[in-house]
N, C-alpha and C positions, 0 to 999 in steps of 0.2 A: 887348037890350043887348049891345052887343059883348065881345066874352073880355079885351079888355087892360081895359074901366072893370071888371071883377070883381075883377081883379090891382089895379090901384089900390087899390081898395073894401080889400081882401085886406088889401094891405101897409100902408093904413091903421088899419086893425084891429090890423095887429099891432103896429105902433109905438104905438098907444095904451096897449094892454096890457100891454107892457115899462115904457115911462113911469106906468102905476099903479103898476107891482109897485116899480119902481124907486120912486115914491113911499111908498109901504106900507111897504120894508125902513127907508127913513130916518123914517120917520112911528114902527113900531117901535123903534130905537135912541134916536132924543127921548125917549120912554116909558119905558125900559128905564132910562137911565141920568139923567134928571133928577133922583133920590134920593141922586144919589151914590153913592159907593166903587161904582163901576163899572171896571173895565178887561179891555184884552184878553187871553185867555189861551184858546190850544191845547189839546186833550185826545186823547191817543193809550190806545185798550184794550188795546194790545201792550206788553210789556215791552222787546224787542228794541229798537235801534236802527234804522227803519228807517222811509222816506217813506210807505209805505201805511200809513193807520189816521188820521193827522192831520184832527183835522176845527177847524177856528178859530171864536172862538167869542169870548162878551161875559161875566163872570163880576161877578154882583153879590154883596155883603155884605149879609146880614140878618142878625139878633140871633144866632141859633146855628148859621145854616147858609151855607153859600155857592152860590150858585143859578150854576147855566151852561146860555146861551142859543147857537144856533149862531148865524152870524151870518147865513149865508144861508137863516131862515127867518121866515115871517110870524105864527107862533105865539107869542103871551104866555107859552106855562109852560114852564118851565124844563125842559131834556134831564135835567141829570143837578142832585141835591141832593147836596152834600158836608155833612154833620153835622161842627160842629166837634169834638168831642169823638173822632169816627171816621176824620180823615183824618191819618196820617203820613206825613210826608217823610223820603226816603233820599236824601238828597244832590243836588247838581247837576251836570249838565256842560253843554260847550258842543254845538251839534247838528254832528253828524258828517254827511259826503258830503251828498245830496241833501234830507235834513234842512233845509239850510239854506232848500231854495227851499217847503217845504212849511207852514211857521211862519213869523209875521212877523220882519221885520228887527231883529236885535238880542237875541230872546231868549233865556233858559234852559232847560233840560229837566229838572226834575225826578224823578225815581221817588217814586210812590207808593203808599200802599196804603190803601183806602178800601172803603167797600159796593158801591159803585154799579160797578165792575168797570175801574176807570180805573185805568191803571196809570204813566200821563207825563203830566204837565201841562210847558204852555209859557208862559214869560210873560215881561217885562222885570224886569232885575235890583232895581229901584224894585218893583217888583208883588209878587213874592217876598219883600221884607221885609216887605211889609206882609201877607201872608200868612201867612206867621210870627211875623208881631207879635201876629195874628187870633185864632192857633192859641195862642200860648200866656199867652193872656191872658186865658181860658176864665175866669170867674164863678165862685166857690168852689161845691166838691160837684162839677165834672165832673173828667174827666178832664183832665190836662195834660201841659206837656213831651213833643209828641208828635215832636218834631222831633229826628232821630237825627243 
């Protein structure tokens, strides 16, 4: 068999297995967020302002926790669990210098402090309230009013 039908063969191969994976990510994201209160939201583990650490990501609501999936992965469980009772907010601002090109169009940066070592979330000003609507509307017996 001549060396260019291998390269064919090859670069067949490889476009098939981009077009799975590329199906797989959207094949997860149906799954993920069919349940609702799904949206997207950024997680930085640096306090700093600052484009490295950003990873983007899909953030579902469940009864007491908030579940964050990355978005460019094919795993079902969730990166990180935010416990509602465990996550407070320190304010927002808007993203500074190259900030912008690292998190999607349009969102907020908040500080926070939580278990799981995340210390900025990113999200749309709509996502944010409802995150704080989330937060403090905690079930009697938890903790509440975490929002400073």
């Amino acid at each position: 068999m001549p060396l260019w039908w291998w390269l064919v063969d090859s670069l067949a191969f490889i476009a098939g297995f981009v077009v799975l994976l590329v199906l797989g990510l959207l094949l997860r994201r149906r799954l993920l967020t069919r349940s609702g209160g799904t949206f997207e939201m950024s997680v930085n583990r640096s306090p700093e302002s600052q484009v490295k650490g950003w990873t983007l990501g899909l953030a579902v609501y469940r009864d007491t926790e908030l579940e964050w999936f990355r978005t460019f992965s094919l795993s079902m469980r969730p990166r990180y669990r935010f416990g509602r009772g465990d996550v407070q907010i320190d304010g927002r601002r808007e993203p500074i210098g190259h900030e912008v090109h690292a998190i999607h169009t349009g969102h907020l940066i908040v500080g926070t402090t939580n278990a799981s070592g995340v210390r900025q979330l990113a999200m749309s000003a709509n996502a944010l309230t409802g995150l704080l609507s989330w937060l403090e509307s905690s079930p009697p017996g938890q903790r509440v009013n975490n929002v400073l």
